[in-house]
C-alpha positions in Angstrom: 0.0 0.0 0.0 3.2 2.2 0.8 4.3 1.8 -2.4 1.3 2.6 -4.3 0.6 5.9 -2.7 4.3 6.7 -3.2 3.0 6.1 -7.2 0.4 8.3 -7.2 2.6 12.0 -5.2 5.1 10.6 -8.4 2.6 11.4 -10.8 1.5 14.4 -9.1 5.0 15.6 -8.7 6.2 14.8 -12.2 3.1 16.4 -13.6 3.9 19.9 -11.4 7.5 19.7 -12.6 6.7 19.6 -16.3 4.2 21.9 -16.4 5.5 24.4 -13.3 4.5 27.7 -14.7 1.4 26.4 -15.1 0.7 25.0 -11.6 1.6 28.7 -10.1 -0.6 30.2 -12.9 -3.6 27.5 -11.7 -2.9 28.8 -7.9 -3.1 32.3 -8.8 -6.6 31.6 -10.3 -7.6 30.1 -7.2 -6.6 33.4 -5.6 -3.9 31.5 -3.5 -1.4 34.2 -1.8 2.3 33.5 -2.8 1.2 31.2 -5.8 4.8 30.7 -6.6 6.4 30.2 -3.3 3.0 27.9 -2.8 4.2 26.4 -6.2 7.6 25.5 -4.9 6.5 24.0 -1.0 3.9 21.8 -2.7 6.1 20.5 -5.2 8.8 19.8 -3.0 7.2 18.3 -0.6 5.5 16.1 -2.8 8.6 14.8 -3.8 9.8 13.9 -1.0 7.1 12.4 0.2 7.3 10.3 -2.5 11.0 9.2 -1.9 10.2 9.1 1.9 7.3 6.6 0.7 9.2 4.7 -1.7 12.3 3.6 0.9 9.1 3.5 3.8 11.2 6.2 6.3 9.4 8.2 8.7 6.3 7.0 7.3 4.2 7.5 10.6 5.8 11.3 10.7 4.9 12.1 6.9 1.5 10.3 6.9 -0.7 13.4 9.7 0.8 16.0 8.0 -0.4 14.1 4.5 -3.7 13.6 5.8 -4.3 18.1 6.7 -2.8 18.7 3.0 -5.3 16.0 1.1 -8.1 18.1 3.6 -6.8 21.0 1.7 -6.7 20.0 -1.5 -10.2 18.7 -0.5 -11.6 22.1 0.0 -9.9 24.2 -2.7 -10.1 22.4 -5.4 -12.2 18.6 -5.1 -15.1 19.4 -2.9 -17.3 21.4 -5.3 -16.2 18.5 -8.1 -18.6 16.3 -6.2 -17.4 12.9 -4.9 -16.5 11.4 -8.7 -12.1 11.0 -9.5 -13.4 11.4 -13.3 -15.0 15.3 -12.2 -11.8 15.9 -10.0 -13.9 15.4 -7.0 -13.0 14.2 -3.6 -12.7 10.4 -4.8 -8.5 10.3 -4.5 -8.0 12.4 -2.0 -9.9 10.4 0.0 -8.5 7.7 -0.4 -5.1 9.0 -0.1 -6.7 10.0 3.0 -7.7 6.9 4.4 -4.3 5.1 3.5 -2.2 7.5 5.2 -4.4 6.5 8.5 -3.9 3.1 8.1 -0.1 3.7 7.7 0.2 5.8 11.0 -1.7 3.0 12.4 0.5 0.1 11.2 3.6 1.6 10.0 5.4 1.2 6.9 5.9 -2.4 6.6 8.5 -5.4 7.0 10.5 -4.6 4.1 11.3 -0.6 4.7 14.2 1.3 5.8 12.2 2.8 9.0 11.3 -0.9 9.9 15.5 -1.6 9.5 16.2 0.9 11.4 13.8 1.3 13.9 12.7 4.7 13.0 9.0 3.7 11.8 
């Protein structure tokens, strides 16, 4: 499950890479202060949480802050969308949501660097 959530901030991230300007153009839309600055802290900690993910290391610690930004995301841009992924509703985001609680709960798994460590 760790592993597929990583996925999905990969695509999010590569898709904010490659189209950047856009992204801070999108948040300036939205009426978002900073759009750029907002731009850059989304971005980068979207890909970070997806390496984070990927090698399963301070999965507990990533996972409540995850959960307030998917709440966010929620409310700016998915709520009025309805509940539907194909409308950009709610639909991922909430299920993001609900695997981020399940991986404060249990952890990162077996076969992650936290678990190696002891740091998860």
């Amino acid at each position: 499950m760790r592993l597929v959530l990583a996925y999905g901030f990969y695509e999010s991230v590569m898709m904010k890479i490659n189209s950047f300007e856009e992204i801070v153009e999108w948040f300036e839309r939205m009426g978002l202060p900073f759009a750029r600055l907002n731009a850059y802290m989304v971005t980068g900690t979207e890909f970070a949480v997806f390496i984070l993910l990927t090698i399963g290391l301070f999965t507990r610690a990533i996972s409540a802050p995850l959960i307030i930004v998917m709440l966010v995301a929620i409310k700016t841009v998915n709520l009025t969308n309805g509940f539907q992924a194909r409308s950009n509703g709610f639909e991922i985001p909430l299920y993001y949501m609900l695997m981020l609680f399940t991986l404060i709960i249990y952890g990162p798994g077996k076969f992650s660097i936290g678990r190696i460590i002891k740091l998860d």
